[in-house]
Each structure stands twice: as C-alpha cells, then as structure tokens.
C-alpha positions, 0 to 999 in steps of 0.5 A: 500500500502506497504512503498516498493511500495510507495517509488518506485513509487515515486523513479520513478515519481522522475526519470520521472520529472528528464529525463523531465527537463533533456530532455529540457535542452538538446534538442540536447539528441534524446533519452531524448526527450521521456521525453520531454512532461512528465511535459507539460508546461502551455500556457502563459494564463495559467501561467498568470491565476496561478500568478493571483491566486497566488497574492489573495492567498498572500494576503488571507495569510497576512489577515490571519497573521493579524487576527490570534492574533485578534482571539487568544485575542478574543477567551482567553477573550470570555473563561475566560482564562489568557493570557501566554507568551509561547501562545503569542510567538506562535501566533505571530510566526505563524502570522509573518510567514503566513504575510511573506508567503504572502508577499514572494507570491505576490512579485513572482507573480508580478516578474515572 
C-alpha cells in the first residue's frame, strides 16, 4: 500500500472520529448526527470491565519497573560482564518510567 493511500485513509478515519465527537457535542447539528454512532460508546459494564483491566495492567507495569534492574544485575553477573554507568542510567530510566506508567494507570482507573 502506497504512503498516498495510507495517509488518506487515515486523513479520513481522522475526519470520521472528528464529525463523531463533533456530532455529540452538538446534538442540536441534524446533519452531524450521521456521525453520531461512528465511535459507539461502551455500556457502563463495559467501561467498568476496561478500568478493571486497566488497574492489573498498572500494576503488571510497576512489577515490571521493579524487576527490570533485578534482571539487568542478574543477567551482567550470570555473563561475566562489568557493570557501566551509561547501562545503569538506562535501566533505571526505563524502570522509573514503566513504575510511573503504572502508577499514572491505576490512579485513572480508580478516578474515572
């Protein structure tokens, strides 16, 4: 498929989900409610079932944040290799951000 084509499609499904969030913001606008139900809104189970998953997933984020520096000493110590700074900062860079993921995850799932 041709970056023409592609950038077009997603022009459009640009414009569709605009018209959609246009068409409920405007109920009063009868020719956007066309678009209406483009992006049908989940049922409150729905939306309850989703925030459920979205605080397990927070959680598996920040278990992951914790491990990822327990495996990086593991696996340097398991290959013989030395331990550098630059490698250091990274890991722990990457392990702050996946803990904050998780945290920012389960407490918008717990506000919304």
């Amino acid at each position: 498929m041709g970056d023409t084509v592609r950038m077009v499609l997603g022009g459009l499904l640009v414009l569709v989900f605009g018209l959609s969030r246009l068409a409920r913001r405007f109920p009063h606008v009868a020719w956007l409610q066309v678009f209406r139900d483009a992006f049908p809104r989940p049922s409150e189970a729905r939306r309850t079932r989703m925030r459920r998953a979205d605080a397990y997933a927070g959680a598996e984020m920040i278990l992951m944040g914790i491990a990822l520096p327990l495996l990086y000493v593991a696996a340097t110590v398991m290959f013989f290799n030395s331990f550098t700074a630059r490698a250091i900062g990274f890991v722990l860079a990457i392990s702050l951000l996946c803990i904050g993921l998780g945290v920012t995850a389960i407490w918008r799932s717990r506000r919304g």
